[in-house]
C-alpha positions, -999 to +999 in steps of 0.1 A: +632+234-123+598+236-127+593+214-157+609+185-141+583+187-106+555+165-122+582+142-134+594+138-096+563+132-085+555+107-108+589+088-101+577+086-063+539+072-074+557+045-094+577+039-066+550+039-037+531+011-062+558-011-068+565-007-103+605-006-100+612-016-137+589+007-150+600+031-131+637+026-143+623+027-182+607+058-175+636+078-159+660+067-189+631+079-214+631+109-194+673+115-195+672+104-233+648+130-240+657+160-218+694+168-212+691+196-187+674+169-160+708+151-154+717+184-140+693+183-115+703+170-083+673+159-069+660+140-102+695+122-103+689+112-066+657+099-079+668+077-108+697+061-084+671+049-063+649+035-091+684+017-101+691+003-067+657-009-062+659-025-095+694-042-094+708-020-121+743-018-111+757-003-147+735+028-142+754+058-140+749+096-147+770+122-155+785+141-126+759+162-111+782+176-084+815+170-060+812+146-027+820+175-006+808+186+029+779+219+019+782+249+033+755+259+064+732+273+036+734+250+009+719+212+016+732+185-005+721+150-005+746+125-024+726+091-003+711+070-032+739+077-052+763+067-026+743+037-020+741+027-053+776+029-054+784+006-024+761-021-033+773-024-066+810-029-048+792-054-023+781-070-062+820-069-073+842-071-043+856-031-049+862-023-012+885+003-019+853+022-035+827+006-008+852+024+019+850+056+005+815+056-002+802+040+028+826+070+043+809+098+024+776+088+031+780+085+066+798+118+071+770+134+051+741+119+073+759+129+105+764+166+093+727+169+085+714+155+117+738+181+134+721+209+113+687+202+116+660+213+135+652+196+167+615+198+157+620+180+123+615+144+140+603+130+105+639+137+092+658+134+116+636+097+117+644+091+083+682+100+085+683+078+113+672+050+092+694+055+070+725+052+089+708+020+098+707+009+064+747+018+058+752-006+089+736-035+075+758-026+044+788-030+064+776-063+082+768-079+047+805-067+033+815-088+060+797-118+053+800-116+018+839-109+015+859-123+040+871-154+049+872-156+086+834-159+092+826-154+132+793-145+151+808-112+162+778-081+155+804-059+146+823-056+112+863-041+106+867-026+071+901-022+079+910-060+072+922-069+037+920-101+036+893-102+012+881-133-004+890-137-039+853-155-043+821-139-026+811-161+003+768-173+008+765-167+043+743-189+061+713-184+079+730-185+111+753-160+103+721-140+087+703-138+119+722-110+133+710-090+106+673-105+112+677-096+149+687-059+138+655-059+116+632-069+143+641-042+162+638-017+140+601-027+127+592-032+163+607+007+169+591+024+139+554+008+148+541+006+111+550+039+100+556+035+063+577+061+048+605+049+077+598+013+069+595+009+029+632+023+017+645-002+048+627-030+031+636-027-003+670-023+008+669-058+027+653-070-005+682-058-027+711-068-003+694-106+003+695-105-035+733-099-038+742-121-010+727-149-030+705-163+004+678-177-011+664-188+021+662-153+041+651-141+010+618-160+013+615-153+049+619-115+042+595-112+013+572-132+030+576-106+065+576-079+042+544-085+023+529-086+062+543-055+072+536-038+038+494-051+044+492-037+075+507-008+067+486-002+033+508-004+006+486-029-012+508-031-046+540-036-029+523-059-007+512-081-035+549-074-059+565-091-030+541-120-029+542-123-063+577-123-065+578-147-031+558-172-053+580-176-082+609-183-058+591-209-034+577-230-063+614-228-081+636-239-048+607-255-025+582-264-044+541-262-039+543-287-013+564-273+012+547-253+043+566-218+038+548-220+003+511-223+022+522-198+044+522-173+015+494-185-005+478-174+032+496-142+033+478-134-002+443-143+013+448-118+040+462-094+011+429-097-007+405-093+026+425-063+029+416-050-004+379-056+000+375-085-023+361-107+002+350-134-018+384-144-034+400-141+001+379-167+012+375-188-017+419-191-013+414-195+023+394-224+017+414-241-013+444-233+014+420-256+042+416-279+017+454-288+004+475-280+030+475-304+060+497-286+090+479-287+120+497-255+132+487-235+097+454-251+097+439-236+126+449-199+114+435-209+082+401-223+099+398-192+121+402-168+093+374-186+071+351-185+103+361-148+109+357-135+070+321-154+067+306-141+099+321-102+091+311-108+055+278-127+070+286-152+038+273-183+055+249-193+082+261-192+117+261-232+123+288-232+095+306-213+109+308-228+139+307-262+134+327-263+102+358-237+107+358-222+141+352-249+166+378-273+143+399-244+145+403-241+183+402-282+188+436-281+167+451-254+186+439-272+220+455-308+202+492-292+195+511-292+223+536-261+224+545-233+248+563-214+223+550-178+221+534-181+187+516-211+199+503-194+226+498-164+209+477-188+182+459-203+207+441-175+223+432-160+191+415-187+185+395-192+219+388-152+215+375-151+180+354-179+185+340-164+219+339-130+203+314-148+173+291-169+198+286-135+224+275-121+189+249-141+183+242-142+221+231-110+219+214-111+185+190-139+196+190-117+233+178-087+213+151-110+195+139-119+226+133-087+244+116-070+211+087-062+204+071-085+180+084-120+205+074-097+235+036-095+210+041-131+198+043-141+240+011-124+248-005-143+218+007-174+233-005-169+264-041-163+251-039-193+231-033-212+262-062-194+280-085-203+256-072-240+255-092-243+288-123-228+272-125-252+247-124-281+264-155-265+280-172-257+250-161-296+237-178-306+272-212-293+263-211-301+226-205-339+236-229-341+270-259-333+246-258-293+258-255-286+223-285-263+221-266-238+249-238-239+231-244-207+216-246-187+243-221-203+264-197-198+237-207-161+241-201-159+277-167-174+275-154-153+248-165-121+271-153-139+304-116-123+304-108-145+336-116-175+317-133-208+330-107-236+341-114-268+333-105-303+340-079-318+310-101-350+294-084-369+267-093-379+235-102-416+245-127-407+270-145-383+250-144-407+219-165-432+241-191-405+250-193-387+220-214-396+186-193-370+166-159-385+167-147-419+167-115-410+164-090-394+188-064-377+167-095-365+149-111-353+184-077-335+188-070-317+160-106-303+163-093-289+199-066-272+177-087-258+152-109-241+175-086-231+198-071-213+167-105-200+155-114-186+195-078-166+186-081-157+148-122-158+134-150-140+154-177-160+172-204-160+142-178-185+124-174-201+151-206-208+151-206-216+121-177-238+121-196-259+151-228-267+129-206-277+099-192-303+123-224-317+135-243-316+100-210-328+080-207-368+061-179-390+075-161-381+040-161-342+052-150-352+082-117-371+072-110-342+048-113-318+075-093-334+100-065-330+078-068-294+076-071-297+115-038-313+120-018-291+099-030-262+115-022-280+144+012-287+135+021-251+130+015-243+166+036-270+177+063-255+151+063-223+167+067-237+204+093-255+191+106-228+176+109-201+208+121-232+227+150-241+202+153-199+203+158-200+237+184-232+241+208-211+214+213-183+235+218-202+263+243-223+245+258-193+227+264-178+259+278-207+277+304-211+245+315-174+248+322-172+286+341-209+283+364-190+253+362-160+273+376-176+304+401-193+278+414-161+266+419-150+304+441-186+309+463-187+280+475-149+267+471-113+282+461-100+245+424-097+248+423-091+288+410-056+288+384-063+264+372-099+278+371-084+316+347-057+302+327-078+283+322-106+316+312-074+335+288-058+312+267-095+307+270-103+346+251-064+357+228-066+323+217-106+330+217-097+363+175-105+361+180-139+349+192-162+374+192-192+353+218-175+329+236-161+357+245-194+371+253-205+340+279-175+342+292-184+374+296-217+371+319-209+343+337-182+356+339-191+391+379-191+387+381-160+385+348-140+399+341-162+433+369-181+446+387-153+464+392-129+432+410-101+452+425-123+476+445-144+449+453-113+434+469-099+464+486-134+472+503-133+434+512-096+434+514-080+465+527-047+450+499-040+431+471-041+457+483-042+494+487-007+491+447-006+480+433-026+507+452-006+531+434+027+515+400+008+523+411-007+559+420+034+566+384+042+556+371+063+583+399+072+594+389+107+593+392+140+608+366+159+632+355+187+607+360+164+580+332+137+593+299+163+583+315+168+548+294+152+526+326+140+498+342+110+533+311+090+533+327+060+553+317+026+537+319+004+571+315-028+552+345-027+526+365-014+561+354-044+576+361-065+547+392-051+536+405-056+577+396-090+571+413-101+544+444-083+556+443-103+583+439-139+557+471-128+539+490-122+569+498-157+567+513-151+532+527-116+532+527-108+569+563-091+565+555-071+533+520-056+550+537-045+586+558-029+563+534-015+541+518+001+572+547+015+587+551+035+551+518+049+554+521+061+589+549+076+578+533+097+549+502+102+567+521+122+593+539+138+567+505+149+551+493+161+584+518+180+594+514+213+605+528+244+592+527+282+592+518+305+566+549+325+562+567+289+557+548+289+518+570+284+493+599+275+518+616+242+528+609+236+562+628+210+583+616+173+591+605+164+623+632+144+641+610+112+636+606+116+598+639+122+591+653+089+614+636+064+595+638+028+592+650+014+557+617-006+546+635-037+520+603-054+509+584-021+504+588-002+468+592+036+459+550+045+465+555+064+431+578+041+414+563+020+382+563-015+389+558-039+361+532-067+361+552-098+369+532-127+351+548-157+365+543-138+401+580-138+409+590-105+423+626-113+432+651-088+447+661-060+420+628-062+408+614-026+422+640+006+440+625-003+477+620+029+507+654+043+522+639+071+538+626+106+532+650+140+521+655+160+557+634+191+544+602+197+527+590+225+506+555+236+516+534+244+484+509+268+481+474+260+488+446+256+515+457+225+526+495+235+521+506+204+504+546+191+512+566+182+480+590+161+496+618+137+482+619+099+483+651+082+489+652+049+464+674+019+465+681+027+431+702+058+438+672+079+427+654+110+446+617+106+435+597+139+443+563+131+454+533+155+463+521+147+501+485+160+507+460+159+533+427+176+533+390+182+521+400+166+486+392+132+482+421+113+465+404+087+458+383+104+430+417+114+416+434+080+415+400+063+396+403+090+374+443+078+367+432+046+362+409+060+337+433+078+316+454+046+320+429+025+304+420+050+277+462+049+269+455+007+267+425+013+240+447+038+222+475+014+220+453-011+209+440+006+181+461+005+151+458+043+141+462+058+173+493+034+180+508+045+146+505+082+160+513+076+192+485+090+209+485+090+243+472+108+278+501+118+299+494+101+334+507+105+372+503+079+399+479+088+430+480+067+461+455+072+487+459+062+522+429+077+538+400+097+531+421+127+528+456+116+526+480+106+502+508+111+474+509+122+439+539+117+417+557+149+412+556+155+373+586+173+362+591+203+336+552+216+341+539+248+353+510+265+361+483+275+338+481+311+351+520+314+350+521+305+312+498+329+305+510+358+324+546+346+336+558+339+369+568+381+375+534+386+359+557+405+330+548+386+298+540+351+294+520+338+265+499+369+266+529+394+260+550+369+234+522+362+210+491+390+213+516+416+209+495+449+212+470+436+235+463+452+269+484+437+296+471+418+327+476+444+349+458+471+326+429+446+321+425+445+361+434+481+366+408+489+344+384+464+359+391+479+395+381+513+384+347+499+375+316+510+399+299+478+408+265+498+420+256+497+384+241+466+374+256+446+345+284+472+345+314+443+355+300+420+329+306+446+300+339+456+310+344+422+313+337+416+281+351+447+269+386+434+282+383+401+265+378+416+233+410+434+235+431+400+246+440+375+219+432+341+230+454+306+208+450+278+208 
């Protein structure tokens, strides 16, 4: 009906905002007012949910239509009616009606998954959440209704023994049901139109199980996940409504009560009103005394002022988020929220001091201090001039002054004189009797040799000599505050110069932090460590301060420790670099196998140090490459392309190789360094035949036997390409998939580059993981019989590929630029999609 369609879409704005009551007024104003909308199916499915999300159990509308299974080509969708109808039996205790329409419901979901497309993955999505939703229906019933209580995850509604009264489960019995919801958020990564309907429901069914408790807990998780995923207002109804049932059952002073107030400050940052945030963060720091909310709290204060630059960076740091990391470092805990805590803290507080590192770094190298250096320098230059000029003033020279003045303003190599203090000149002299007079008329004219030309100067000198004692006091005042403002700015560049050398010293100690506690922030602190050791590479002072804080983990043995602790993960590597020149004849003048002696040197080295830890694993190790490097090299014939050809005796009689994984299998960090048995499918041997691919080099796609019971097809290559380009360029892609899944948006849509492992063994040898269900380019275009493909399903009308090159061999190449128009004339006729 197209008079009801702005209605509906006002019903799901309401809805999207939080405004459930007013949402429920409006749809009876709406019913009241038109008769021919309670008719319509989809508005009726619209006001059930505005009554379930409100708690109206005695809504109810006319029948719309019959609970029946539709036909192929009609859709019918009874849900929010259905679910209406079983919560408000979960309400009463009707199971006869909360069988039936916890039946329906189900059966209706399950028919429309069957019929729908396989490339509707938002529906199919949402109907899964749904049936989710009807499950956690059934596990309340139980917990609600009967009297046998029991920590089983599954629920009967065949029993009858229902209890006369409705049962308040307890928290224990509720954490199934947390568990469930745990899983499901961590599943559905923030994507809202999934998430919301599952959290209102959880809402509505913590209501009717009277659980006061989880209740809390849930609003307050919801209001998280509702921030980070945008919905603002529904965000800040749950916090509102989490408030007003803290302060009636906990009161303002207990710590889930902070916790929200908290919540609401990170609810307001997120709005962009920065000030209140931090003005609640702060009242929050200032009332609430848990040392394991307060660091949170001090770390977000210190985090909103320096993105909001609200306060000066000693604030920051003295007052929020160095207090912040001292209580983290005081609690004691292992738990994975405390440790989780914890290197937040060391990293935003590392992550603030590197800033102004390199603010006060960028001062330094600009222009005006770069100008402002120079000037000193001058200064200083003519420091030794004036003492000169002071010399002959006081030795009764006065009357050559002048013109030795003159000279040492045009002497650009400057005159260096002997330092003579104040007291020795105060003797000699008749001018001044004084010597903190005497010096601040060295500061004065080594500012005037700088800033006034040499007539004042002059000038400036016969004022002195013809001036009373009076003039004399009153300009040695003047003197000494001039004089004062040069020590200012020394002291200034020197205090300039001890902040960023404490700044950085504070980042690379929470840097190294970070790198000790949590794996969170390893990608980004590694790079970071990198980038300042190559750019302060110049500085040596700053460098040692660098190493002498990161020793740990960039000079004690870096690589070697790291094979020691997970051998899977870079034996394999060191073997690639100990294989270095291990090259063929006609490969050696080939400028792409330049043989690096000193990493073959140093990687046969320290295979020979960790013999002593993993001499076992490595012998095995280099049996397995042997064995694929052979395989690699293996001769063939050309009419064997495309053919499997038989293994070699040797290859196929291979030794089973227990402490050596699948090369292509994924093998997952092990943090605590504990790769036990099970851990990884090991080497069983190689499939007795190969097919020979074509190519130059005729690579062998041949099949790995794993422990695991599985055949892993792997791509064995030998020849002028360097796999070693290939593998960094996997690792690449792999770290480009680690900033995607760090960023929030790109995680929500799942972005991601499909990768492939590549393990070199030499120069020119190696194995690529066989990726499954791909093809080539040319074939998708043309098709494997050259009879279609992409070009004959969608340019339908086009010229063919063999009338393009029929038409292109035809073509007399004696006339010049003739190819390049037919070319041209043949891409015209050839639809190209994206």
């Amino acid at each position: 009906m197209t008079q009801s369609r702005p209605y509906k879409g006002l019903i799901r704005s309401l809805q999207q905002i939080g405004c459930t009551h007013v949402l429920d007024m409006y749809c009876r104003g709406l019913t009241s007012s038109n008769d021919q909308l309670q008719h319509d199916l989809e508005f009726a499915e619209l006001q059930y949910e505005s009554a379930w999300r409100a708690g109206n159990w005695d809504f109810s509308l006319p029948c719309v239509g019959t609970n029946f299974l539709p036909s192929p080509n009609i859709k019918c969708d009874h849900f929010n009616e259905n679910l209406h109808s079983c919560l408000r039996a979960l309400q009463e205790g009707d199971l006869s009606d909360f069988q039936r329409k916890l039946r329906d419901s189900k059966q209706e979901l399950v028919w429309s998954v069957s019929h729908a497309s396989e490339e509707s993955t938002e529906y199919i999505y949402l109907t899964i959440i749904k049936l989710q939703m009807l499950y956690h229906l059934g596990m309340a019933w139980d917990l609600r209704w009967r009297t046998c209580q029991d920590n089983s995850t599954k629920f009967c509604l065949l029993k009858q023994n229902v209890s006369p009264e409705p049962v308040i489960p307890s928290i224990d019995q509720l954490s199934w049901l947390d568990m469930e919801w745990c899983s499901i958020l961590q599943r559905t990564q923030l994507h809202m139109n999934l998430l919301e309907p599952f959290i209102a429901f959880r809402r509505v069914l913590h209501q009717i199980l009277s659980s006061r408790d989880c209740m809390l807990q849930h609003l307050l998780k919801s209001a998280t996940t509702l921030r980070k995923g945008c919905r603002f207002s529904q965000a800040a109804a749950a916090l509102h409504e989490f408030k007003l049932l803290s302060v009636e059952t906990k009161g303002q002073c207990s710590s889930l009560y902070w916790l929200g107030r908290l919540e609401e400050a990170k609810l307001f940052r997120a709005q962009g009103q920065n000030v209140m945030a931090i003005n609640l963060a702060m009242y929050i720091s200032e009332n609430h005394y848990s040392n394991q909310e307060a660091s949170d709290v001090y770390r977000l204060i210190g985090k909103w002022l320096a993105e909001t630059r609200s306060s000066n960076s000693r604030t920051i740091l003295e007052k929020y988020l160095k207090p912040a990391v001292s209580i983290t470092e005081d609690v004691n805990a292992t738990a994975k929220n405390a440790i989780k805590r914890q290197c937040q803290t060391h990293f935003h507080l590392a992550h603030y001091a590197d800033a102004l590192f390199k603010s006060h770094e960028e001062r330094l190298n600009s222009n005006e201090w770069l100008a402002a250096m120079r000037l000193r320098k001058h200064k200083n230059l003519s420091q030794s001039r004036l003492f000169f000029l002071l010399q002959s003033l006081f030795s009764g020279l006065f009357d050559s002054l002048t013109s030795t003045m003159h000279s040492l303003m045009e002497d650009s190599k400057g005159i260096s004189v002997p330092m003579v203090g104040g007291q020795q000149l105060a003797k000699e002299g008749t001018l001044f009797d004084d010597p903190t007079l005497y010096m601040s008329v060295v500061g004065t004219l080594q500012c005037a040799t700088i800033t006034r030309p040499t007539v004042e100067l002059e000038a400036l000198i016969k004022r002195l000599r013809s001036s009373t004692k009076m003039e004399k006091t009153d300009y040695s005042m003047k003197i000494q505050e001039l004089q004062k403002q040069v020590a200012m700015d020394k002291e200034e560049a020197q205090k300039l110069q001890d902040d960023r050398d404490n700044f950085l010293s504070l980042a690379l100690e929470g840097y190294k932090r970070c790198l000790v506690i949590g794996d969170k922030y390893d990608v980004r602190v590694v790079f970071r460590i990198v980038s300042l050791w190559f750019s302060l590479s110049s500085q040596k002072d700053i460098v040692n301060n660098m190493l002498s804080t990161i020793d740990e983990f960039a000079l004690v043995s870096l690589v070697k420790k790291m094979a020691i602790d997970h051998p899977y993960h870079t034996i394999l590597q060191l073997l690639a670099l100990a294989n270095g020149d291990r090259i063929k004849d006609k490969q050696r003048s080939r400028s792409s196998f330049v043989v690096d002696m000193d990493k073959k040197l140093a990687a046969e080295n320290l295979l020979n140090e960790l013999s002593s830890y993993h001499g076992a694993i490595i012998r095995q190790m280099k049996q397995m490459v042997e064995i694929y490097v052979r395989l690699a090299e293996m001769e063939t014939k050309r009419e064997d392309t495309n053919k499997k050809v038989t293994l070699p005796r040797d290859l196929r009689n291979l030794p089973v190789l227990e402490l050596v994984p699948v090369v292509t299998a994924t093998i997952s960090v092990d943090h605590s360094c504990q790769y036990h048995e099970g851990t990884f499918p090991y080497f069983k041997g190689l499939a007795d035949s190969v097919m020979i691919m074509n190519g130059i080099n005729a690579p062998k796609v041949v099949e790995c036997l794993g422990s695991d019971g599985h055949r892993y097809r792997q791509l064995a290559k030998s020849g002028n390409d360097d796999l070693r380009q290939d593998a960094v360029m996997e690792q690449f892609f792999g770290l480009v998939n680690t900033f995607l899944r760090n960023h929030q948006d790109t995680w929500k849509r799942r972005l991601g580059v499909r990768t492939y492992k590549v393990v070199p063994f030499t120069p020119s040898a190696g194995v690529l993981e066989w990726v499954n269900g791909t093809l080539p380019l040319g074939e998708y275009l043309i098709g494997s019989m050259r009879n279609g493909g992409a070009h004959g399903r969608y340019g339908i009308g086009d010229w063919s590929f063999l009338k393009c090159r029929e038409h292109m061999a035809n073509v007399s190449v004696r006339i010049p630029g003739n190819m390049l128009k037919i070319i041209f004339f043949c891409i015209d006729l050839i639809t190209f999609h994206n």
